[in-house]
ZADO-1210 file (C-alpha; in nm, 4 decimals, padded with zeros to 6 digits):
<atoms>
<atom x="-03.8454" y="00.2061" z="-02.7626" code="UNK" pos="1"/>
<atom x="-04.2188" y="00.1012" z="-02.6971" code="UNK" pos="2"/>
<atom x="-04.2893" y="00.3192" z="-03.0006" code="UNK" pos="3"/>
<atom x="-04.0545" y="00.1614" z="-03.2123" code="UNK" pos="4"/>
<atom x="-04.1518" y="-00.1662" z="-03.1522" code="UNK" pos="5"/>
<atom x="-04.4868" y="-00.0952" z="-03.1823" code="UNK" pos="6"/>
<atom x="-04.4565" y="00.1017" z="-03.5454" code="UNK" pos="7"/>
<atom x="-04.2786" y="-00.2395" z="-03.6561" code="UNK" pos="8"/>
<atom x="-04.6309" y="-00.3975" z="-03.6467" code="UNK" pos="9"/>
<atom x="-04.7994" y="-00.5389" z="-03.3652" code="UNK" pos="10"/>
<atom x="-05.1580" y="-00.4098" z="-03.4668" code="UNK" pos="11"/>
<atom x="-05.0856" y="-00.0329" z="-03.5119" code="UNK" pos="12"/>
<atom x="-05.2196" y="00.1089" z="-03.8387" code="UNK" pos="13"/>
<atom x="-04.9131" y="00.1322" z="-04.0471" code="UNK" pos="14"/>
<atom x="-04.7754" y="00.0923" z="-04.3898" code="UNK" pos="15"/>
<atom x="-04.4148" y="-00.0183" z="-04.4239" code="UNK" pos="16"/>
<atom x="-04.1932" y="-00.0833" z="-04.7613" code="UNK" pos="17"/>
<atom x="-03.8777" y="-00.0724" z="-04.8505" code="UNK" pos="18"/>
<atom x="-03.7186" y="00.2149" z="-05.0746" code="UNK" pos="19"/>
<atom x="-03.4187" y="00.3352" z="-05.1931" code="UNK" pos="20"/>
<atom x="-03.2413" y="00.6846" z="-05.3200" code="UNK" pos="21"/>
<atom x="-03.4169" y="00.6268" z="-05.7102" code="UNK" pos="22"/>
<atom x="-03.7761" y="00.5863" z="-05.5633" code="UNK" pos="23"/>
<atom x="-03.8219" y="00.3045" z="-05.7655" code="UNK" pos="24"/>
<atom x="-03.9739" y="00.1251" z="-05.4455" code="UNK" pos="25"/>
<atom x="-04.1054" y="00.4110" z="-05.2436" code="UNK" pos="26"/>
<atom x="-04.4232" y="00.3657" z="-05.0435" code="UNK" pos="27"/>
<atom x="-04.7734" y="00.2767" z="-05.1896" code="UNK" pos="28"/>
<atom x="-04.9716" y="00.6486" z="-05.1023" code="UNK" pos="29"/>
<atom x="-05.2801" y="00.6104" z="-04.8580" code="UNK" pos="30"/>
<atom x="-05.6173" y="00.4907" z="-05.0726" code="UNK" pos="31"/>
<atom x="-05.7938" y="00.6607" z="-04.8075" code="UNK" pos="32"/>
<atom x="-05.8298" y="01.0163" z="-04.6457" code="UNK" pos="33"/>
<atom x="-05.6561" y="00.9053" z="-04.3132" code="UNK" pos="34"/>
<atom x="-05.3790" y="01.1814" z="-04.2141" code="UNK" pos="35"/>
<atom x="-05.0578" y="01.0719" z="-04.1053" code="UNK" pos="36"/>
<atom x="-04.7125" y="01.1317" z="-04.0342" code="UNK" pos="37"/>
<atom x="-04.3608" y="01.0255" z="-04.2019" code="UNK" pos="38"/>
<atom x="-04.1490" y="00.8084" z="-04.0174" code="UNK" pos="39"/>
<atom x="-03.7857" y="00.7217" z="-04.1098" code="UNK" pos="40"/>
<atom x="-03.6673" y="00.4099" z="-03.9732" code="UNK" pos="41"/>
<atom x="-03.3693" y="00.2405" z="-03.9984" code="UNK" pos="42"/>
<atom x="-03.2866" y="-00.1377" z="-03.8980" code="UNK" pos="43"/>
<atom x="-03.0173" y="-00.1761" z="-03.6546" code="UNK" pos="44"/>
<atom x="-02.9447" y="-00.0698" z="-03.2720" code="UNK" pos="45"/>
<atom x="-03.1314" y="00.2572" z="-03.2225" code="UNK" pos="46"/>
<atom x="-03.2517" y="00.4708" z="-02.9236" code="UNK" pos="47"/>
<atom x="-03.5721" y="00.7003" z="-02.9975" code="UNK" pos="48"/>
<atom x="-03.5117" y="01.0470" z="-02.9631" code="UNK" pos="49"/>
<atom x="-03.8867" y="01.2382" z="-02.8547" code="UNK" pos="50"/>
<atom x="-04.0042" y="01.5773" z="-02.9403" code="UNK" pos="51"/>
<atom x="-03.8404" y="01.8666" z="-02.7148" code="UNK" pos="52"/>
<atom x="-04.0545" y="01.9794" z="-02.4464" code="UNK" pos="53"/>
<atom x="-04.3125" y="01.8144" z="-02.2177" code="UNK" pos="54"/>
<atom x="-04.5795" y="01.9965" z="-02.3611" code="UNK" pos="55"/>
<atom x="-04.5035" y="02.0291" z="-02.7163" code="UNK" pos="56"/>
<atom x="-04.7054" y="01.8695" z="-02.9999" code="UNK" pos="57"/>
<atom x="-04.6068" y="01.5545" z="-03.1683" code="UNK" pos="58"/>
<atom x="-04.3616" y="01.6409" z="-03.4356" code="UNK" pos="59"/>
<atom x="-04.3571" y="01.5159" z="-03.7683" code="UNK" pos="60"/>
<atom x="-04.1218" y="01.2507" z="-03.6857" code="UNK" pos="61"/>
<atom x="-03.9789" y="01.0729" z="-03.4452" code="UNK" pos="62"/>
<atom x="-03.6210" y="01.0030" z="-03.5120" code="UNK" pos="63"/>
<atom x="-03.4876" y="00.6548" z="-03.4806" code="UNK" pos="64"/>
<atom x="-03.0670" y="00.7104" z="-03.4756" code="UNK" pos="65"/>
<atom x="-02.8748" y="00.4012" z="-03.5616" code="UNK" pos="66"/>
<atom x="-02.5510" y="00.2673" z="-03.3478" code="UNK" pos="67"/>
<atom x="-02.5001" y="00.0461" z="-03.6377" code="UNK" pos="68"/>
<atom x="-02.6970" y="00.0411" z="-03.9603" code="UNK" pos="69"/>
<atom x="-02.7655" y="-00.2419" z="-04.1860" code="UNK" pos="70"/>
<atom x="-02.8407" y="-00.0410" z="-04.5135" code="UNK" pos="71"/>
<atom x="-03.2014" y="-00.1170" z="-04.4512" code="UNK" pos="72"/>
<atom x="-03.4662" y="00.1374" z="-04.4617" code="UNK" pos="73"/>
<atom x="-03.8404" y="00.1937" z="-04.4415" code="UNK" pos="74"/>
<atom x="-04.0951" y="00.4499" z="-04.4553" code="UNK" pos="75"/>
<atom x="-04.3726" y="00.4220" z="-04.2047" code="UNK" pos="76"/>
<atom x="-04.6556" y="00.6190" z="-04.2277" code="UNK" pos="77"/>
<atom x="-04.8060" y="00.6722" z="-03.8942" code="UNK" pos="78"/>
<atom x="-05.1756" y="00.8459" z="-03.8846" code="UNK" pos="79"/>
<atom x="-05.1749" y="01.1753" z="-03.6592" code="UNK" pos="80"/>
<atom x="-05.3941" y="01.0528" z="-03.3784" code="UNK" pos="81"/>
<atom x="-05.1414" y="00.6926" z="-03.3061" code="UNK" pos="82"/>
<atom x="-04.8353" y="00.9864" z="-03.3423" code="UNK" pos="83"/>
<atom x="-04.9883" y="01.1484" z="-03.0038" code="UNK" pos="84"/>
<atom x="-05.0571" y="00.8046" z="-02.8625" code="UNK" pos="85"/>
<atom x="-04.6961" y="00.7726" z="-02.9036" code="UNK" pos="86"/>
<atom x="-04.6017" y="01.0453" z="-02.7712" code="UNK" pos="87"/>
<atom x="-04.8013" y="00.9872" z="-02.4584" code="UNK" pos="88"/>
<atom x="-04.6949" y="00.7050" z="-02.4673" code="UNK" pos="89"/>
<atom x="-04.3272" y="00.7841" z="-02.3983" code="UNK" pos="90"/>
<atom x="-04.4255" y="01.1144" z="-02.1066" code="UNK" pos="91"/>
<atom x="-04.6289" y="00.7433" z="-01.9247" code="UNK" pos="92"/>
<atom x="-04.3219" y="00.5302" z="-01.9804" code="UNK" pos="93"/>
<atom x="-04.0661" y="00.7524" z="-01.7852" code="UNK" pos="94"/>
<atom x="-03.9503" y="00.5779" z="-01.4436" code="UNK" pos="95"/>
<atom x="-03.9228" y="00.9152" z="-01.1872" code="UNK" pos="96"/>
<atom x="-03.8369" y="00.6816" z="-00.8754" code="UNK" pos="97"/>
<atom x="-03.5571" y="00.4201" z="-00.7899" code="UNK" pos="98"/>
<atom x="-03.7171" y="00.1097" z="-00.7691" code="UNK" pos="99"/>
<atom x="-03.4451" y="-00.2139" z="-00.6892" code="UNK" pos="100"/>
<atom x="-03.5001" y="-00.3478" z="-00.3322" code="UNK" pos="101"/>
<atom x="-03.2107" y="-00.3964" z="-00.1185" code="UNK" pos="102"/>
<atom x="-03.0105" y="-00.7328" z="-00.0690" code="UNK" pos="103"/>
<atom x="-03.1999" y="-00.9080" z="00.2094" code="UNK" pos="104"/>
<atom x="-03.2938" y="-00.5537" z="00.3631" code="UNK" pos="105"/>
<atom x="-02.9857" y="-00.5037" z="00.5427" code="UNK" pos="106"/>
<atom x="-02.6480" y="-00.2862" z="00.5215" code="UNK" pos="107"/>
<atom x="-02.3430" y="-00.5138" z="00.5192" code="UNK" pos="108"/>
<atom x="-02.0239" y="-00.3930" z="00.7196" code="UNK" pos="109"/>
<atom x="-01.6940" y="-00.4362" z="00.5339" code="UNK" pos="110"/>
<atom x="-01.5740" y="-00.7077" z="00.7463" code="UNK" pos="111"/>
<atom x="-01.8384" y="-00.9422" z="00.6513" code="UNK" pos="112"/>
<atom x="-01.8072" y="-00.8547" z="00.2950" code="UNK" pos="113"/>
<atom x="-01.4674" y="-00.9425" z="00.2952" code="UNK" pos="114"/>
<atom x="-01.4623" y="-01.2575" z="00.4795" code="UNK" pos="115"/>
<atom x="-01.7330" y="-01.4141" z="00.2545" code="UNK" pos="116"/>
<atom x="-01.6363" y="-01.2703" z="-00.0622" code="UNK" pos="117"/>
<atom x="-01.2965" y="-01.3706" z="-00.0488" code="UNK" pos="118"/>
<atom x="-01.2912" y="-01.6635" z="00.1922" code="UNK" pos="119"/>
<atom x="-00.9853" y="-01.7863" z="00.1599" code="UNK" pos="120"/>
<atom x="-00.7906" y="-02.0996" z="-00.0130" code="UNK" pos="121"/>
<atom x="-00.9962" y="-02.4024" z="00.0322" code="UNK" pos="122"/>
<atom x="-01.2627" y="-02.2298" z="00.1932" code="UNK" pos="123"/>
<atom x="-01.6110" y="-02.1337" z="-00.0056" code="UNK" pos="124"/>
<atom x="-01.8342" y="-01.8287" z="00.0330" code="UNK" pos="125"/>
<atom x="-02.1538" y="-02.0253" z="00.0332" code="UNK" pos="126"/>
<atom x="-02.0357" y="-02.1876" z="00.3723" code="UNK" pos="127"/>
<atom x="-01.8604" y="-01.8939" z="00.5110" code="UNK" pos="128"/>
<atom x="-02.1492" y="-01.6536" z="00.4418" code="UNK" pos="129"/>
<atom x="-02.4461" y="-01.8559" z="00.3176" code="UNK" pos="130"/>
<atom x="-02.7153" y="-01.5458" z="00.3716" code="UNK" pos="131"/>
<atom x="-02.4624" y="-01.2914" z="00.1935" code="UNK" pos="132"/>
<atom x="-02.2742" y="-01.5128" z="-00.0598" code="UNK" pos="133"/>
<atom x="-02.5854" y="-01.5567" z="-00.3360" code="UNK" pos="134"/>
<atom x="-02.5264" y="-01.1317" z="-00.4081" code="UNK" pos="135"/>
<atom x="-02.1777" y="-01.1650" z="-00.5111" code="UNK" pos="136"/>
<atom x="-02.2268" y="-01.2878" z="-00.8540" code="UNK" pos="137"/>
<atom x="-02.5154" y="-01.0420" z="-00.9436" code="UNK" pos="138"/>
<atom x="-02.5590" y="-00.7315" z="-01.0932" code="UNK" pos="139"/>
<atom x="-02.6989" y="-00.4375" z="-01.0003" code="UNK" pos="140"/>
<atom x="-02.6352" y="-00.1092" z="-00.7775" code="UNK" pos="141"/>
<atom x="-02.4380" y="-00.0726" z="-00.4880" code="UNK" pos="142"/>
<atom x="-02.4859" y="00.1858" z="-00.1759" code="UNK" pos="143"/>
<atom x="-02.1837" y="00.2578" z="-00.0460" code="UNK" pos="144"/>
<atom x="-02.2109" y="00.4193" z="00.3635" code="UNK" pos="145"/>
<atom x="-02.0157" y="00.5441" z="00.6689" code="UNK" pos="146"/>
<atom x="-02.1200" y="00.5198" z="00.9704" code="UNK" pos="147"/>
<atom x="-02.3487" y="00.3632" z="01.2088" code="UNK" pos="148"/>
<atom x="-02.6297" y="00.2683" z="00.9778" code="UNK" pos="149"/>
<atom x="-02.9295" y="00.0249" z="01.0790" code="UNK" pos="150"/>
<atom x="-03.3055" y="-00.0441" z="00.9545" code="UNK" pos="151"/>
<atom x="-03.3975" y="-00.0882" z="00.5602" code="UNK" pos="152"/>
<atom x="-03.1272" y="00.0961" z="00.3281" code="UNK" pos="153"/>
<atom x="-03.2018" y="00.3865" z="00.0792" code="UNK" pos="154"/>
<atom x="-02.9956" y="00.5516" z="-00.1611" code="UNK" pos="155"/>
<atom x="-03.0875" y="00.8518" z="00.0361" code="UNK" pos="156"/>
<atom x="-02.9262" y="00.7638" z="00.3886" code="UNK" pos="157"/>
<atom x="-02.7619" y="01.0702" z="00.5540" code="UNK" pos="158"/>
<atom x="-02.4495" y="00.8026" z="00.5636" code="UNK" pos="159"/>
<atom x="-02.4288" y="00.7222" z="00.2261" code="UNK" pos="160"/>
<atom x="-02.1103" y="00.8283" z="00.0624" code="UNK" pos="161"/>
<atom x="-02.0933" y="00.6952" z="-00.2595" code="UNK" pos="162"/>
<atom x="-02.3639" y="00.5383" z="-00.5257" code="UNK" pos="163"/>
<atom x="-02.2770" y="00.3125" z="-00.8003" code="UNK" pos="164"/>
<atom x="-02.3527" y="00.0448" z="-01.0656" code="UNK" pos="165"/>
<atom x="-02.2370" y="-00.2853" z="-01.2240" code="UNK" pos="166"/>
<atom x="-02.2315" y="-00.6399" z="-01.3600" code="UNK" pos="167"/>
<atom x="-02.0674" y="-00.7891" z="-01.1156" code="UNK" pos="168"/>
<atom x="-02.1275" y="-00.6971" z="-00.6977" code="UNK" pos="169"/>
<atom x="-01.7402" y="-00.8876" z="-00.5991" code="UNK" pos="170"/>
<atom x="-01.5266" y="-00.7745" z="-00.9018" code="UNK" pos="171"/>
<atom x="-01.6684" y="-00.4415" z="-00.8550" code="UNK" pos="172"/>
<atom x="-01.5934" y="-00.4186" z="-00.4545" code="UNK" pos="173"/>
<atom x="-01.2748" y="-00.5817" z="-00.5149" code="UNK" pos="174"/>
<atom x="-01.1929" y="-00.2974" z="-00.7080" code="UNK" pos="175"/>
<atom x="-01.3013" y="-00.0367" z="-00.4628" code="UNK" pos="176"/>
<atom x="-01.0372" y="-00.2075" z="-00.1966" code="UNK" pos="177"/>
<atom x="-00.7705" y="-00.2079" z="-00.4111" code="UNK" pos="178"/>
<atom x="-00.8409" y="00.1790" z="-00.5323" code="UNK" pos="179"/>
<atom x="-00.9151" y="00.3012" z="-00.1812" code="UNK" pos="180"/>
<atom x="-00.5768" y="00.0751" z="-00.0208" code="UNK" pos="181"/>
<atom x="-00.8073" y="-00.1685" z="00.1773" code="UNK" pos="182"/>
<atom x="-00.7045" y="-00.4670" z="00.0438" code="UNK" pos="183"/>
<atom x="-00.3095" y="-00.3490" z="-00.0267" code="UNK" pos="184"/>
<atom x="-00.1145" y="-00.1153" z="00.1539" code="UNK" pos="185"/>
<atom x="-00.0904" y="00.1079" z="-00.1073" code="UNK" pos="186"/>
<atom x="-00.3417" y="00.1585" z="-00.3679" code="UNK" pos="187"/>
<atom x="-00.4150" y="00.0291" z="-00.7398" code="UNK" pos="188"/>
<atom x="-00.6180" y="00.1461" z="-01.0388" code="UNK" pos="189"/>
<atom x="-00.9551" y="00.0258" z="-01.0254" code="UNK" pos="190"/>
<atom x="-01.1953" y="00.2303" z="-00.9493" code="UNK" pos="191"/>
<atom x="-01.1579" y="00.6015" z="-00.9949" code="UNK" pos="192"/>
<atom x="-01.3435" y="00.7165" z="-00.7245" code="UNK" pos="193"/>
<atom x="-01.2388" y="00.4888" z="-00.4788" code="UNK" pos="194"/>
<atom x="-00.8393" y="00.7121" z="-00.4765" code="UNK" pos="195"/>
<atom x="-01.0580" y="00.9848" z="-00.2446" code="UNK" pos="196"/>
<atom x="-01.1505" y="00.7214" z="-00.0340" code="UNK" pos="197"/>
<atom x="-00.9116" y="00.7659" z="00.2933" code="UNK" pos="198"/>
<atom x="-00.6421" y="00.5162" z="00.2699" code="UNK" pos="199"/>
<atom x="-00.7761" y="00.2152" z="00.4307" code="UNK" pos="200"/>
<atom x="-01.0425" y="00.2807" z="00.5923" code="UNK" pos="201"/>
<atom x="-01.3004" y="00.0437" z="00.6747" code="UNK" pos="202"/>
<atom x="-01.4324" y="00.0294" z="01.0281" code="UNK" pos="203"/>
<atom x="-01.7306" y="00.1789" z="01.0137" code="UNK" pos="204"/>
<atom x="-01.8047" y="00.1115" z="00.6467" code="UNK" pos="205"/>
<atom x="-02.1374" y="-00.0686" z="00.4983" code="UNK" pos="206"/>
<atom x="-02.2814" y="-00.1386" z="00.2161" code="UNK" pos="207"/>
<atom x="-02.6060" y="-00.2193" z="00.0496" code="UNK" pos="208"/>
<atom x="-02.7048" y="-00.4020" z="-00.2340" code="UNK" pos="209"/>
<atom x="-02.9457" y="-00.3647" z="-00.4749" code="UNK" pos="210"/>
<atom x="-02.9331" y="-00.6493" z="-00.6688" code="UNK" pos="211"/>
<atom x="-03.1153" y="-00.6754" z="-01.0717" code="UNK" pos="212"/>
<atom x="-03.3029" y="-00.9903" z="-01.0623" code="UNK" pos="213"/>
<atom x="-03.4790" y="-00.9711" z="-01.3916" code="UNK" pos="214"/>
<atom x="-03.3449" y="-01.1653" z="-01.7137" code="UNK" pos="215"/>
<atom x="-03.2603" y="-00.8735" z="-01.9546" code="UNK" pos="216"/>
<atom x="-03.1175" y="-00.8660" z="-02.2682" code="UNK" pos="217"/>
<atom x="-02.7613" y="-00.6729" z="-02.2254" code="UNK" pos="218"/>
<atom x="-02.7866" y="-00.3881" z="-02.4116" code="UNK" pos="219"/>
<atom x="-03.1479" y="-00.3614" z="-02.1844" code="UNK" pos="220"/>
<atom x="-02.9679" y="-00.4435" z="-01.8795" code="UNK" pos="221"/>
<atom x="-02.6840" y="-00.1735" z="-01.9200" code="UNK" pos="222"/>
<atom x="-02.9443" y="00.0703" z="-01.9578" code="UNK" pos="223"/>
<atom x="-03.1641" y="00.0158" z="-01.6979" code="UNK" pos="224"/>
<atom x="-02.8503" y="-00.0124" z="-01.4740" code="UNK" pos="225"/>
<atom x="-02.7152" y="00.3248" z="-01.5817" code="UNK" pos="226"/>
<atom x="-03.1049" y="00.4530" z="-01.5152" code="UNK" pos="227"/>
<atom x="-03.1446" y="00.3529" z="-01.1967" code="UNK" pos="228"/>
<atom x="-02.7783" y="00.4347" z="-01.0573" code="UNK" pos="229"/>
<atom x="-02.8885" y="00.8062" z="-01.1405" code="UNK" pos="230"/>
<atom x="-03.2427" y="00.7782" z="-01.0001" code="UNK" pos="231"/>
<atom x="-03.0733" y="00.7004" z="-00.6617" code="UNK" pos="232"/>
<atom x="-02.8369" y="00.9496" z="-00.6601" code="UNK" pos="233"/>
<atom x="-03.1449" y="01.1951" z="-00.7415" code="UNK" pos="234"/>
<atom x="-03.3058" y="01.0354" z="-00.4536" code="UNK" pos="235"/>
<atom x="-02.9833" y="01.1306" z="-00.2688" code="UNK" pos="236"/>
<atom x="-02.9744" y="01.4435" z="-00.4164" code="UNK" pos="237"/>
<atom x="-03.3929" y="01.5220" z="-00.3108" code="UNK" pos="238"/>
<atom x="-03.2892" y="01.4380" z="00.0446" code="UNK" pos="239"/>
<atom x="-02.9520" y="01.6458" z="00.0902" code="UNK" pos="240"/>
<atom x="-02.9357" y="01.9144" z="-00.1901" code="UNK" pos="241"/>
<atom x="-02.6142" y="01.7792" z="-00.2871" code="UNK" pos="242"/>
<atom x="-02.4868" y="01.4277" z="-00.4588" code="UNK" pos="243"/>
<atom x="-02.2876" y="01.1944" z="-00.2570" code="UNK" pos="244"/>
<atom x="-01.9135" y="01.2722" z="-00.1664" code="UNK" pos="245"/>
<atom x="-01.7669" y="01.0231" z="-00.3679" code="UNK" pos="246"/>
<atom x="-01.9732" y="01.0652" z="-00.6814" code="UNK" pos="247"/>
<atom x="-01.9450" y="01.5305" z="-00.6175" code="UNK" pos="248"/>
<atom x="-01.5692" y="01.4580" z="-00.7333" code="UNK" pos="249"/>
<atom x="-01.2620" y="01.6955" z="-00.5852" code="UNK" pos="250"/>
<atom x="-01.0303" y="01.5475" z="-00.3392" code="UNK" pos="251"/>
<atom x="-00.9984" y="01.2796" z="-00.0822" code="UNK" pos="252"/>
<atom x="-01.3378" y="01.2787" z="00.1546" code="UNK" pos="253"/>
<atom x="-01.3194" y="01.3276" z="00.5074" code="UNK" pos="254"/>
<atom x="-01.5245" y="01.0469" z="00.6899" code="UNK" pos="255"/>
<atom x="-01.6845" y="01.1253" z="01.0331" code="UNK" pos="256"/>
</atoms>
């Protein structure tokens, strides 16, 4: 995406105009001798898709791939030596390591997480919980543990049973109670792989959150969400050999 943006004009040597299928508009040539690349871009949502290989030579183009498309297109010429820049540029950009901090550095136990998210009639979580309540309404990803569990949390806790993302910390718990048959004595659709969760258990269960505190756009927010939910199970994964229980898939998970 830093590419993209940065072909759009923000002091890159470019030249940009708008064409069509007759070539009645197609771009001005080069007056000069500079060398350079052809760049089809289309206006609208778009991801960037890079050259194959870590090693391989800037291609000829990099491919921006609509979602939508507006019927508007340009040609961007791009000189060979700014095509490599980008393409450096992206191999720099790449985020190897998990990096949201946890919810006041703690793991939560399920009891606590119950009795301030859903406090009750005439009660509120900011008095019943004022040091846990502020995390409800975020976003962000969620550790899931068994077991006795102390110190600063990781995705990659020997514990850890089961990793996961969202918009919203209490909808999305609420949803693992009623799926696993914590909050109901039986259980509801909600969260698909909270039904290999053992029916109602809870004792020794924590949770950590790792809340996103930044302002993003949404379609920016989604996916740096979906990023980092799969750079901690990785992490998980680095540690263990193996994902989590929950997220490995099969049947119901037997909890120590």
């Amino acid at each position: 995406m830093d590419a993209a943006r940065a072909a759009m004009g923000q002091g890159w040597p470019t030249a940009a105009r708008l064409w069509n299928d007759d070539g009645a508009n197609e771009p001005r040539r080069s007056r000069g001798r500079m060398a350079g690349r052809a760049v089809l871009v289309t206006f609208a949502k778009t991801k960037v898709t890079r050259p194959r290989g870590r090693n391989q030579e800037c291609q000829s183009k990099y491919l921006i791939q609509p979602t939508t498309t507006l019927g508007i297109k340009a040609l961007l010429i791009i000189p060979d030596e700014w095509c490599n820049f980008i393409h450096n540029r992206f191999q720099e950009l790449q985020m190897q390591d998990f990096v949201l901090e946890s919810f006041t550095g703690q793991w939560f136990e399920w009891e606590r997480i119950n009795k301030c998210f859903w406090p009750g009639v005439g009660r509120q979580s900011e008095k019943v919980d004022p040091e846990l309540s502020p995390v409800r309404l975020y976003s962000g990803v969620y550790v899931i543990a068994w077991g006795a569990l102390s110190g600063m949390p990781t995705p990659s806790d020997r514990g850890v049973q089961y990793i996961g993302m969202t918009n919203n910390f209490k909808n999305r718990m609420s949803q693992f109670a009623s799926s696993a048959g914590i909050h109901y004595s039986e259980k509801y659709s909600g969260h698909s792989a909270a039904w290999r969760w053992p029916k109602a258990k809870f004792e020794k269960m924590k949770v950590a959150f790792f809340p996103l505190h930044q302002n993003l756009a949404p379609h920016l927010k989604s996916g740096f969400l979906f990023w980092q939910e799969a750079l901690a199970i990785d992490a998980y994964f680095k540690a263990h050999g193996k994902v989590p229980p929950l997220n490995a898939g099969g049947g119901e998970i037997s909890l120590e």
